[in-house]
N, C-alpha and C positions, 0 to 999 in steps of 0.2 A: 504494500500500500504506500502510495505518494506522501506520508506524510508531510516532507519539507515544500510539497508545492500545494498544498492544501490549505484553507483560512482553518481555524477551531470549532468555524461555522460548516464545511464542509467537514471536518473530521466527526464531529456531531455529529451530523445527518448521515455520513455513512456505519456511525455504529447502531443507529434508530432501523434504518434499513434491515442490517444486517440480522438484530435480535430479531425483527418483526418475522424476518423469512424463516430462519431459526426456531421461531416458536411455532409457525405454520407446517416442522416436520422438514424443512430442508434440508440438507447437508450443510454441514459448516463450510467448507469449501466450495460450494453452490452458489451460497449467502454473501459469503466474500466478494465471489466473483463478482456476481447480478448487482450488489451494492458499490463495486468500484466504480461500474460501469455506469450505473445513475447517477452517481455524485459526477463522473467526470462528465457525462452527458450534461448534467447541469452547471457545470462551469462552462460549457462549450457555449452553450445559451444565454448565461449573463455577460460573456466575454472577460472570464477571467483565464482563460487557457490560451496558447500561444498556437497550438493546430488542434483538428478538429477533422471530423468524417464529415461529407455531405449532409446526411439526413439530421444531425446534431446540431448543423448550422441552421439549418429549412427550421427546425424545431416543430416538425411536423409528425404530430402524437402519431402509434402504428395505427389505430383505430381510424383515424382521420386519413389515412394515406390508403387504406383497403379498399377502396372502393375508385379510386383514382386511375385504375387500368383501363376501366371501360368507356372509352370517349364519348361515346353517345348517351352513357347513363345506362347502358343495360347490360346486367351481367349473363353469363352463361347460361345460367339458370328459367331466368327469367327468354330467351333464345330460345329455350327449350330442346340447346343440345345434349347430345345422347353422350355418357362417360364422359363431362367433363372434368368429373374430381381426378381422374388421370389423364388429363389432357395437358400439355405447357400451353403460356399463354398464348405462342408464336402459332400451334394448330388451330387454337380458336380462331384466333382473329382471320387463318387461312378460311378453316370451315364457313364463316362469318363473307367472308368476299365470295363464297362459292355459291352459298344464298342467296345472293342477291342477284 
């Protein structure tokens, strides 16, 4: 863990993290992880980190980004194609042109 690049505000919240996953049955080295990785996520976002991944930057929740594939607004589903839980997205979108 970063401690030397961490405020005591982020070493705090990565130990809150860490018991919450912990208490939920985690692995302690799961807990670790998953809580390094939100604390650094969240300095990526208030801009106290010096680099940073794309989507840490967007700061764009995964819940808010799921639905972002389908350009038209309609998913697979809703298509009514057949196996698309095993499909990549590059088939559909073939499938999808072949429709039309």
């Amino acid at each position: 863990m970063p401690h030397g690049q961490w405020s005591a505000k982020r070493v705090r919240q990565n130990g809150h993290i860490k018991d919450r996953l912990e208490n939920q049955g985690r692995s302690e080295d799961f807990a670790e992880e998953i809580a390094a990785r939100t604390v650094n996520k969240k300095r990526v976002q208030h801009g106290e980190a010096r680099t940073s991944g794309k989507l840490s930057e967007e700061g764009i929740l995964a819940p808010q980004r799921g639905g972002q594939h389908a350009p038209d607004g309609k998913d697979a589903r809703s298509r009514g194609i057949q196996g698309r839980s095993r499909t990549h997205q590059a088939e559909l979108e073939a499938m999808q042109r072949q429709r039309r």
